[in-house]
VMD Tcl script that draws the C-alpha trace (Angstrom):
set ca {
  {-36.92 -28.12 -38.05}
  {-38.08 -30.68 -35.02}
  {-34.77 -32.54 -35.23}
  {-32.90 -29.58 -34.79}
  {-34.93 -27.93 -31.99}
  {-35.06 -31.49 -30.24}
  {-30.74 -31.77 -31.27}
  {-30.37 -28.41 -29.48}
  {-32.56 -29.31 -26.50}
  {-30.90 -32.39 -25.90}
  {-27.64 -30.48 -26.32}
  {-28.52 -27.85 -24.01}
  {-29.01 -30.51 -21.30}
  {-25.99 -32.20 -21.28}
  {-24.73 -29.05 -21.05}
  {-26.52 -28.35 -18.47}
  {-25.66 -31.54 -16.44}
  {-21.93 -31.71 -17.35}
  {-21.88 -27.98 -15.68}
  {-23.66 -29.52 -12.41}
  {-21.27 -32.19 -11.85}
  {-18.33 -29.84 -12.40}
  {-19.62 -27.44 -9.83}
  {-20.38 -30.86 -7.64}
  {-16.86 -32.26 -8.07}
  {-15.33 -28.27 -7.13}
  {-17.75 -28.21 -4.12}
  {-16.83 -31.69 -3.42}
  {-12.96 -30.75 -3.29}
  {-13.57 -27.50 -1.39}
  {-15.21 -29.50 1.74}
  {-12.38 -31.78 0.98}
  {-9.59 -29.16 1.81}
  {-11.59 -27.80 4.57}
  {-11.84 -30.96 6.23}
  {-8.28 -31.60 5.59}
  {-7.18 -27.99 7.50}
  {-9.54 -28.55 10.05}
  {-7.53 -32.53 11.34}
  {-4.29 -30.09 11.03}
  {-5.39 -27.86 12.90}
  {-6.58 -30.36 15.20}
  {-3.79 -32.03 15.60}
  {-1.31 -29.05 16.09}
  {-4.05 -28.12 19.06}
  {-3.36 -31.60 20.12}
  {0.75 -31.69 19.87}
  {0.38 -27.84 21.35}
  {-1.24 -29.11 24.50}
  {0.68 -32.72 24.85}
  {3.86 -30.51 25.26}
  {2.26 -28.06 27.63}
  {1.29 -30.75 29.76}
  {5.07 -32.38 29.30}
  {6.35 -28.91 30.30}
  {4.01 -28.55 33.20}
  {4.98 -32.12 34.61}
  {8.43 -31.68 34.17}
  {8.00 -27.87 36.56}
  {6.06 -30.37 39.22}
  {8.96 -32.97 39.23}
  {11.48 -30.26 39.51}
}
mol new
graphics top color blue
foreach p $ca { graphics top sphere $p radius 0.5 }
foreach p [lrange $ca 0 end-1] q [lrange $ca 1 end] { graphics top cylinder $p $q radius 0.2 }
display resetview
């Protein structure tokens, strides 16, 4: 009756942990893709104002 209680325990806790690191690796891969759309959306900003600037010194040369 031990061995099974202790078999179930020990079961219970790897279940347990191999839950955690799933939610880890999924938490892990959301901040992932959030840092990924944030450098996009950095870098349009970037390209958005490189070409205003372009368009602005091209006005001042006219």
């Amino acid at each position: 009756m031990d061995d099974a209680k202790e078999t179930a325990e020990t079961a219970g806790r790897k279940i347990q942990d191999a839950w955690e690191d799933t939610t880890d690796k999924i938490g892990d891969k959301v901040d992932e893709a959030k840092a990924n759309a944030d450098v996009k959306k950095a870098e349009a900003e970037r390209d958005s104002v490189e070409k205003r600037n372009e368009i602005k010194e091209k006005l001042r040369d006219s």
